[in-house]
C-alpha positions as CSV (number, residue, x, y, z in Angstrom):
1,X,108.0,-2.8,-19.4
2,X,108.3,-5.2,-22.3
3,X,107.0,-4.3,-25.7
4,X,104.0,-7.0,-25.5
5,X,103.2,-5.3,-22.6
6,X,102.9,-2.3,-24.1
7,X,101.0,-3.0,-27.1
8,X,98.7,-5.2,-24.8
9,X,97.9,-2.1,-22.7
10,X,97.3,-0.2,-25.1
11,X,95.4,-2.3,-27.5
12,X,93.0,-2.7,-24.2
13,X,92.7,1.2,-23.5
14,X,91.3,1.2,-27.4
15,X,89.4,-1.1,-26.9
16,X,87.5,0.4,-24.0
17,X,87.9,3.9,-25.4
18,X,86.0,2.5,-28.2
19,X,83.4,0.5,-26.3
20,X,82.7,3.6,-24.3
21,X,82.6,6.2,-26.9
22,X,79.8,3.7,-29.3
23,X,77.7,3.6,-25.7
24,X,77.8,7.3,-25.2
25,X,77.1,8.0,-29.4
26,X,74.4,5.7,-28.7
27,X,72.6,7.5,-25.5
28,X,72.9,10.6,-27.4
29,X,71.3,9.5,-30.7
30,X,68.2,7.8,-28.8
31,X,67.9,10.8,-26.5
32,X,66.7,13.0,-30.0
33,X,63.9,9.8,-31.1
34,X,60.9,9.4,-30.4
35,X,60.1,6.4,-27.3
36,X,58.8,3.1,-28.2
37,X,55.7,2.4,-27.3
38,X,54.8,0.2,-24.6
39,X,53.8,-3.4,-25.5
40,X,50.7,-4.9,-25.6
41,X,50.6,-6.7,-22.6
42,X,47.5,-9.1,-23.6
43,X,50.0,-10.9,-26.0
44,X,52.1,-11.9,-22.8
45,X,49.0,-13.7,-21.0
46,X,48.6,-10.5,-18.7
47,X,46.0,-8.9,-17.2
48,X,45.7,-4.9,-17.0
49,X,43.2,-3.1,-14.9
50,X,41.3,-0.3,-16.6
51,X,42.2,2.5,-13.8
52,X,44.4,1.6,-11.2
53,X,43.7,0.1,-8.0
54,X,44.3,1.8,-4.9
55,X,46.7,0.2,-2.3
56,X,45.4,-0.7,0.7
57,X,47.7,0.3,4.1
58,X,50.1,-2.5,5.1
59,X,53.1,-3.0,7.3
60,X,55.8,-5.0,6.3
61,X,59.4,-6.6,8.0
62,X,62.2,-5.9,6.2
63,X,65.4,-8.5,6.2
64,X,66.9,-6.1,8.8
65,X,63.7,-6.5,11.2
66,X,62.6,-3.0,10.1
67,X,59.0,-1.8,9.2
68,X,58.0,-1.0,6.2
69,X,54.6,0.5,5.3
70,X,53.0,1.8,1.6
71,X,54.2,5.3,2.2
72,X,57.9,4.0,2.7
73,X,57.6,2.8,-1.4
74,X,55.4,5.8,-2.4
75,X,57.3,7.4,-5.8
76,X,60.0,4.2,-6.0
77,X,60.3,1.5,-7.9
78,X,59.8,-2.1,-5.8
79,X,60.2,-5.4,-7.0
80,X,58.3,-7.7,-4.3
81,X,58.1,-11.2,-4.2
82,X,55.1,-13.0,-2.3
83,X,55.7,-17.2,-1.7
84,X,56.4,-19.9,0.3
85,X,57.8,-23.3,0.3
């Protein structure tokens, strides 16, 4: 292995040593502060119902031709679009 090489290698390995180590020094001093609060949605032209509205029963095809229903995204997060062309 040439010298270049080398120093290349390991100049990388620092590199993501270093990247890894700020990330993880990072998680662990935010874990110990407080949480920001969540935004005001008004300012972002949105509207936000007092008490929330209960879902009404549906059933859904999936892109592999399988039902879905409300229970199936009970407790998980869903990002759902609703269009058409």
């Amino acid at each position: 292995m040439g010298r270049s090489l080398r120093i290349t290698l390991i100049a990388l390995f620092l590199i993501v040593a270093l990247i890894f180590g700020l990330t993880l020094g990072r998680q662990v001093f935010l874990a110990n502060s407080e949480p920001t609060p969540a935004p005001d949605l008004s300012e972002y032209n949105t509207y936000v119902y007092e008490q929330p509205r209960e879902l009404v029963e549906f059933t859904l095809t999936d892109e592999q031709g399988n039902t879905v229903t409300r229970e199936d995204l009970k407790g998980r997060w869903s990002f759902v679009f609703v269009g058409y062309t």
